[in-house]
C-alpha atoms as one frame of an Amber mdcrd trajectory, in Angstrom:
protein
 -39.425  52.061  -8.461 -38.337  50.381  -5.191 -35.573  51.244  -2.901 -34.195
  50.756   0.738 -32.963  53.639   2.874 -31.484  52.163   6.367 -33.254  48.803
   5.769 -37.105  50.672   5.052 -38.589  50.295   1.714 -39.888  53.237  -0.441
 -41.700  53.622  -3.187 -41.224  56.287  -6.200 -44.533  57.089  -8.248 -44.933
  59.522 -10.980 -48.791  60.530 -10.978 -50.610  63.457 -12.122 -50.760  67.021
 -10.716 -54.581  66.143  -9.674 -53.835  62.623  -8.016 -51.245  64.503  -5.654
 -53.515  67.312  -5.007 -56.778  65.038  -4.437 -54.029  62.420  -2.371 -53.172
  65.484  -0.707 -56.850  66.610   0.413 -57.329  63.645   1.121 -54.519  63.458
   3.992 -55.257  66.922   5.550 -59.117  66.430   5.142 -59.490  68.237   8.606
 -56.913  70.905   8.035 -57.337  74.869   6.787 -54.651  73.886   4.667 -57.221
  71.961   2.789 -58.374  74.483   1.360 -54.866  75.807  -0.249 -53.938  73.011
  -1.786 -56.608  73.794  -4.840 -54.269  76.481  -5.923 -50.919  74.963  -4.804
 -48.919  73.107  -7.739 -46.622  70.161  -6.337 -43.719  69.177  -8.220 -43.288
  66.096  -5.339 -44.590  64.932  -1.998 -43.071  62.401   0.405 -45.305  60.912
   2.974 -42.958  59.254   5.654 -45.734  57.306   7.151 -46.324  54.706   4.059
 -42.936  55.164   2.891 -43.989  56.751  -0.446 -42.935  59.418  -3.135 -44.977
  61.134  -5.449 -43.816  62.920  -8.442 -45.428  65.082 -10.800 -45.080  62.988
 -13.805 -45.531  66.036 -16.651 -42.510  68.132 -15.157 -39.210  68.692 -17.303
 -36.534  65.595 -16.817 -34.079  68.477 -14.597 -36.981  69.649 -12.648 -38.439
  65.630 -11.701 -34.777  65.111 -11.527 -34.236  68.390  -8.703 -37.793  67.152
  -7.224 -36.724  63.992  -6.681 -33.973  64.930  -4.926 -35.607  66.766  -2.641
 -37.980  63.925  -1.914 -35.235  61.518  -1.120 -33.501  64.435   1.087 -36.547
  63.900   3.339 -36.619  59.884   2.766 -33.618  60.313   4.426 -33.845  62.668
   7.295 -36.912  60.237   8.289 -34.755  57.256   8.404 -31.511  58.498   9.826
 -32.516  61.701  12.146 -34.756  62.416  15.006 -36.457  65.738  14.230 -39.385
  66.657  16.447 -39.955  69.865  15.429 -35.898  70.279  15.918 -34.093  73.344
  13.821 -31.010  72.749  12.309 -27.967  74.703  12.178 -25.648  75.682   9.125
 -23.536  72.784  10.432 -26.504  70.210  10.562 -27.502  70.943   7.186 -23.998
  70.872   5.784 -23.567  66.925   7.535 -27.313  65.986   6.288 -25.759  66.974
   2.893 -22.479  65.131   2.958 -24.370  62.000   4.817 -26.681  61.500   2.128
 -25.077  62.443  -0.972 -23.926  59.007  -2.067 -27.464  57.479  -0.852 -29.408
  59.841  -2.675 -27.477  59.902  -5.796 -27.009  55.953  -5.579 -31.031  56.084
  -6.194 -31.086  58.792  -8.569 -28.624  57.451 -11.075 -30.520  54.045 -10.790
 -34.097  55.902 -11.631 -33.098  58.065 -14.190 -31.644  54.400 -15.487 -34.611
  52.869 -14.997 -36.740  55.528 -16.436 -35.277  55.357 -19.851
């Protein structure tokens, strides 16, 4: 599935817990974290640079459904918010929250729609 947050396209794929891990080593080919990811499960990964969500397609429809959330939470910090290596207050979190509610549940209704 497609969908626009602040005018940038995304793109939601459900793939297999080895296609995220491989995608994964892949990406941090020259990192110790490399090496982690063998025993690390991911339920979801969003990579801000291509615009693109990965979920673990054989999880429970609440858990994708929590995942995906998540996902889109950090769609949307990378299209709305500057945050080099910036920590956020109680407050900041609480207006990330209320700011992206109706984006992120916009999308979600529409998946789970689509999904069926």
């Amino acid at each position: 599935m497609k969908f626009k947050i602040n005018n940038r396209e995304w793109t939601i794929t459900e793939t297999s817990q080895s296609s995220i891990k491989n995608m994964q080593n892949i990406r941090r080919a020259n990192e110790e974290e490399n090496l982690k990811s063998i025993d690390t499960r991911y339920y979801g990964i969003t990579y801000t640079d291509i615009q693109k969500i990965y979920i673990d397609e054989d999880l429970p429809q609440d858990r994708k459904k929590a995942t995906l959330i998540h996902e889109l939470a950090h769609c949307y910090i990378d299209s709305f918010i500057t945050h080099c290596d910036k920590s956020y207050t109680e407050e900041d979190v609480a207006d990330i929250v209320s700011n992206s509610y109706d984006i992120i549940h916009e999308i979600i209704n529409r998946y789970f729609k689509e999904e069926k």
